[in-house]
C-alpha positions in Angstrom: 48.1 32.0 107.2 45.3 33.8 107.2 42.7 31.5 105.9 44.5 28.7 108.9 44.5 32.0 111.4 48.3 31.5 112.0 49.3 35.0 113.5 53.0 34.8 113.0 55.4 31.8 111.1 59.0 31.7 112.3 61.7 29.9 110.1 65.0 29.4 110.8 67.4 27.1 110.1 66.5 24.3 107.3 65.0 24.0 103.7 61.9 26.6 104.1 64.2 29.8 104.8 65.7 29.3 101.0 62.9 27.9 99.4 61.3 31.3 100.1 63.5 33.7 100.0 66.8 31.9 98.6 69.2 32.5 101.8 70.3 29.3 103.4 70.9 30.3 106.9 73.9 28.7 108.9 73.1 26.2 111.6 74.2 28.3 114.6 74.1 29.9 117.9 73.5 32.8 116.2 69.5 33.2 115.9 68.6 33.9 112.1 64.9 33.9 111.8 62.4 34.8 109.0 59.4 36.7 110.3 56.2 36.4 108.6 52.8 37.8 109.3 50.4 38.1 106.5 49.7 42.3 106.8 53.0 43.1 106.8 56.3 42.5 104.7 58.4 39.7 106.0 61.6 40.5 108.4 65.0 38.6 108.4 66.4 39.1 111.7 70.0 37.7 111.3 73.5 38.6 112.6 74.9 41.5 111.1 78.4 39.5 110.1 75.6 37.7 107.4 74.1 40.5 105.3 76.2 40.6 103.0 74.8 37.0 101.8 71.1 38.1 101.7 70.0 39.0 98.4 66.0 38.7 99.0 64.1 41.9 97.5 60.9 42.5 99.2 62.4 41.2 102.9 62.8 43.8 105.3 66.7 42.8 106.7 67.2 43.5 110.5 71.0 43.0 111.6 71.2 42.4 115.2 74.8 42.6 117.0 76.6 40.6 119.4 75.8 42.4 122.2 72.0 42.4 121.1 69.1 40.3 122.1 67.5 38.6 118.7 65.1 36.6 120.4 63.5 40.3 121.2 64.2 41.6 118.1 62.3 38.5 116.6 59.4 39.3 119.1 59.5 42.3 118.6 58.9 42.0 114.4 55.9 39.2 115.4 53.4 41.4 117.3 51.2 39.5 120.1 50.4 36.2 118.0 47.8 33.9 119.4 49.1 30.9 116.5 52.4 30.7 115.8 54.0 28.4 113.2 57.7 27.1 113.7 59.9 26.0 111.3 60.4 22.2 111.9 64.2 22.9 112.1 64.4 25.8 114.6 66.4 24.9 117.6 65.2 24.2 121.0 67.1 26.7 122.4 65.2 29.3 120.2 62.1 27.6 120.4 62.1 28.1 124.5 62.9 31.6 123.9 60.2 32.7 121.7 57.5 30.8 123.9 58.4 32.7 127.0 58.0 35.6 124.7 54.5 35.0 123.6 53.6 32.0 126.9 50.0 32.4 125.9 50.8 31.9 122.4 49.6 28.5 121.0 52.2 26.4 118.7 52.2 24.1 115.3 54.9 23.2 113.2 55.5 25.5 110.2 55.2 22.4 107.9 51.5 22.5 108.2 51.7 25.6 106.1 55.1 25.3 104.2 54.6 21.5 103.5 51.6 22.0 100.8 53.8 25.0 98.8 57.1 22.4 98.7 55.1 19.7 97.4 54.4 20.4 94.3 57.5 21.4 92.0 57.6 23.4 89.2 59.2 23.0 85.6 62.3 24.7 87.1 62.5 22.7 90.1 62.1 19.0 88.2 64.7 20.3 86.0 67.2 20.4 88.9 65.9 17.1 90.3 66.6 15.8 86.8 70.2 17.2 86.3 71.1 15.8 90.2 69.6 12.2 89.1 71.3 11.9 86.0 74.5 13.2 87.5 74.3 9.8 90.0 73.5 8.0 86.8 76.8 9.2 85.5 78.5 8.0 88.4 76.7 4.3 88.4 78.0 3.4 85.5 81.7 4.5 85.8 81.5 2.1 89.0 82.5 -1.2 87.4 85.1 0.0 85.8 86.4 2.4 87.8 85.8 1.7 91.2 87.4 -1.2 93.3 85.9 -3.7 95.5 87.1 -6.4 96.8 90.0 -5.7 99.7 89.4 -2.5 99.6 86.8 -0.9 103.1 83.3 0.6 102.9 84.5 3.8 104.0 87.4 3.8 100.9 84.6 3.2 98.7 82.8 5.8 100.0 85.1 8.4 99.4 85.3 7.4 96.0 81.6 7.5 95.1 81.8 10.9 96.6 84.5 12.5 94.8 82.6 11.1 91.5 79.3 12.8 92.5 80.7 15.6 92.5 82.8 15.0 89.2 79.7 14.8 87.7 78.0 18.1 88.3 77.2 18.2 92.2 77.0 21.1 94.2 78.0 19.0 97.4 78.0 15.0 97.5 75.9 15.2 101.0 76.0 11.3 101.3 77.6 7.9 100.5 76.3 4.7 102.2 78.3 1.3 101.6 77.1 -1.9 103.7 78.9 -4.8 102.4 78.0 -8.4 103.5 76.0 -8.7 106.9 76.6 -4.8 106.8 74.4 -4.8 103.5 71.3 -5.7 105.4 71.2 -2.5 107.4 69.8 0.1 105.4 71.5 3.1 106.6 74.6 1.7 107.3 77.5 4.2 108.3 80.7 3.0 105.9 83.6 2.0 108.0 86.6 -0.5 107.9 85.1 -3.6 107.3 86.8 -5.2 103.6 84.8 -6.3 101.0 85.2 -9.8 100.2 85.1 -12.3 97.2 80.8 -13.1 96.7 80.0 -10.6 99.3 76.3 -8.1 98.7 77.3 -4.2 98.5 74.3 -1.7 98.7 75.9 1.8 97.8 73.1 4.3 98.0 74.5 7.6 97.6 73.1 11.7 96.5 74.0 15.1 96.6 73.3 18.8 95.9 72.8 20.1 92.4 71.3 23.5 92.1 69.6 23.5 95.7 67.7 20.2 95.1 69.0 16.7 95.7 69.8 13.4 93.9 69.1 9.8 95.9 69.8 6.7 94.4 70.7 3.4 95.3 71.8 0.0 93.5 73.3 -3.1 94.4 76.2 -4.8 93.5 77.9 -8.0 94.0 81.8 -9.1 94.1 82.8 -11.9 91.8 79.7 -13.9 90.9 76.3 -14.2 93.2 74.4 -16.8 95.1 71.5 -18.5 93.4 69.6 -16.8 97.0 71.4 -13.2 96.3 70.0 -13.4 92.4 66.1 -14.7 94.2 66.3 -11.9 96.4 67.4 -9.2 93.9 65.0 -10.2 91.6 61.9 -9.6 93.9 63.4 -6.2 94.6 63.4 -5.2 91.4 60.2 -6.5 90.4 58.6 -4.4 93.5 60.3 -1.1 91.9 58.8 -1.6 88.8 55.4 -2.8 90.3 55.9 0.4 92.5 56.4 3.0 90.0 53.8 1.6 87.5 51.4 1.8 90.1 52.2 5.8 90.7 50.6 8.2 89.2 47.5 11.0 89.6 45.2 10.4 91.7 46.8 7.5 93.7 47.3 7.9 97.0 50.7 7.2 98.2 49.9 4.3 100.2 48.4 2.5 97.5 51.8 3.0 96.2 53.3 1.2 99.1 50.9 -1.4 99.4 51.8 -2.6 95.3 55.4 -2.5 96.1 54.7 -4.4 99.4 52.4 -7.3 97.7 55.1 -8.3 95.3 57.6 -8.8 98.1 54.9 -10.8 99.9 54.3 -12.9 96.7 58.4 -13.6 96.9 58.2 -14.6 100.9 60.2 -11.7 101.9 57.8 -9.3 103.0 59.1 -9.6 106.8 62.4 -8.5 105.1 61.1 -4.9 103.4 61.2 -3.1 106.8 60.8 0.7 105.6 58.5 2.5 103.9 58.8 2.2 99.8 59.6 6.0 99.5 60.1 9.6 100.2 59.4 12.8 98.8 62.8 14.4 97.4 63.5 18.5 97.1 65.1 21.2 98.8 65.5 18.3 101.3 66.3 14.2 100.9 63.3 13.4 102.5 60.2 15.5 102.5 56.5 14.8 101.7 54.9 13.0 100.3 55.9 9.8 102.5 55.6 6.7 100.2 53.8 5.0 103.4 50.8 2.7 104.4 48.6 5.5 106.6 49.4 8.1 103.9 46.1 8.5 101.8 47.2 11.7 100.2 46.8 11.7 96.4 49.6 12.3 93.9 49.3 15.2 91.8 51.4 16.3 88.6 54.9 17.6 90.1 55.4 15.6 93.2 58.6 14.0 93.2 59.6 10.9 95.6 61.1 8.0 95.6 60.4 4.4 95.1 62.8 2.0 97.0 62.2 -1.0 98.2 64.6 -3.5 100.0 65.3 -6.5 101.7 67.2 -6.7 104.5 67.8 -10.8 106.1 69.6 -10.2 109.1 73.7 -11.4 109.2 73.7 -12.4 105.5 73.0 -9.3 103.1 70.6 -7.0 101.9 69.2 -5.6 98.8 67.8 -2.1 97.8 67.4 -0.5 94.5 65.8 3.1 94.4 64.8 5.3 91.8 63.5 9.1 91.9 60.4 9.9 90.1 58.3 12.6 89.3 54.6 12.7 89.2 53.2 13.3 85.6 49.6 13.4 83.8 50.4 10.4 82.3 51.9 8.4 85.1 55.2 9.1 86.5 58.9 10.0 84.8 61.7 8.0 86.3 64.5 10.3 86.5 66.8 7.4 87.3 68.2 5.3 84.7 71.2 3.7 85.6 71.4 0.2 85.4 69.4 -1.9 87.8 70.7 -5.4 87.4 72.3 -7.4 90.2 76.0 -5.5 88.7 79.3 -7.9 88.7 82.1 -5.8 90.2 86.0 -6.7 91.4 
């Protein structure tokens, strides 16, 4: 802050607030901020039916009651900034209050700042990201023999591959996408009523919470046996994750990264198909830098962790995408996903 000549950061609500001082704040219309200026010790201002959750030596706590005003509180803790840094997450409705606080203030997202500390991880933090991938493992392979298909909906399926994430050692299962047929070729497809059917594409791509840090994986099955096309198509995808994650490693810039990935599904004729970027960075948060993404030059470093998922998405037939997370070594990267990525027969 003070080398950037940011005067005050503010975080609220979102993945900063805990990765610094380990409360997780509740998204609500009651203001809990983090105050931080760099000559003085950081204040919580939060509502006083919360302290008893705050465990954060080092952070001054101010309560603030019902009848109180914590946007002046808040104010009150930050001094007369000139730069102020906001947590990416804050609500507007906070956000309007603290700039008529400070109107001659100027403004930049807290990420700026916050952004650079996230992205690497330490031994600790990989070891989380480690547990929460292998605990999706776990659940990938109980799939075919545990987990119906065919006649059964998206959104039944979905519950299941919940419940198992969290069999498996989860915190929280925070997500579970199933796209089935024509439903397969929307990447974040919301699981509903639609019934699997005999031959039909299913993309499940689902993660969770273990130990603060999050698990993301996706693979792609089939009911009964495949077309000759679904096999092609698979095939490509899978060769553009391995192309991807071989090309990661220190020193590469992230859209290098992409741009491997990317040429193999141009080499296959499907390029117009892969409609996303080839990964994310994975944390306190499912996505968070670094962005796998052409226009990204930033260079990988030991202890980034992302993911490497390419797809292929053809419009009112079916999709593909199989993703893996990945940590950022000396040597390369470690692929914290190893579940099996073949084109899975399931009933």
């Amino acid at each position: 802050m003070a080398e950037r000549e940011v005067d005050v950061v503010l975080l609220s609500i979102g993945a900063d607030l805990p990765y610094f001082t380990g409360y997780e704040a509740m998204p609500s219309e009651r203001l809990t901020v983090l105050v931080v200026r760099p000559e003085s010790a950081p204040a919580m201002i939060i509502p006083r039916l919360e302290v008893a959750r705050v465990e954060s030596p080092g952070i001054e706590v101010h309560p603030w009651d019902e009848t109180d005003d914590p946007i002046a509180l808040a104010a009150g803790a930050g001094g007369t900034p000139n730069r102020v840094a906001v947590g990416d997450h804050m609500w507007s409705a906070f956000l309007v209050g603290f700039q008529q606080r400070w109107p001659e203030a100027s403004w930049e997202k807290a990420s700026s700042l916050t952004g650079e500390l996230r992205l690497v991880k330490d031994s600790e933090e990989v070891a989380c990201l480690r547990n929460a991938a292998h605990g999706v493992d776990r659940v990938m392979a109980r799939i075919p023999s545990e987990v119906r298909f065919t006649g059964r909906t998206e959104a039944e399926i979905a519950r299941d591959l919940r419940e198992m994430t969290v069999e498996e050692g989860h915190d929280v299962a925070e997500f579970a996408i199933v796209g089935s047929g024509p439903n397969s070729a929307s990447p974040h497809h919301e699981p509903g009523s639609r019934v699997v059917e005999e031959g039909e594409v299913i993309v499940c791509d689902f993660g969770g919470r273990w130990g603060g840090y999050y698990s993301d994986s996706t693979r792609t099955f089939v009911a009964g046996e495949p077309s000759e096309c679904q096999v092609e198509v698979h095939a490509a995808v899978l060769a553009a994750n391995r192309v991807g994650k071989e090309k990661a490693g220190p020193g590469v810039r992230c859209q290098d990264v992409d741009a491997a990935a990317r040429s193999v599904m141009a080499d296959a004729a499907l390029d117009e198909y892969f409609i996303h970027r080839t990964g994310h960075g994975i944390g306190m948060e499912v996505h968070e830098h670094p962005y796998i993404v052409d226009g990204n030059d930033v260079e990988l470093r030991p202890g980034m962790a992302f993911s490497v998922e390419p797809g292929a998405y053809i419009a009112g037939d079916f999709g593909v995408r199989i993703e893996d997370i990945v940590v950022c070594t000396e040597a390369g990267v470690e692929t914290l996903n190893e579940s099996d990525r073949s084109l899975v027969n399931v009933t």
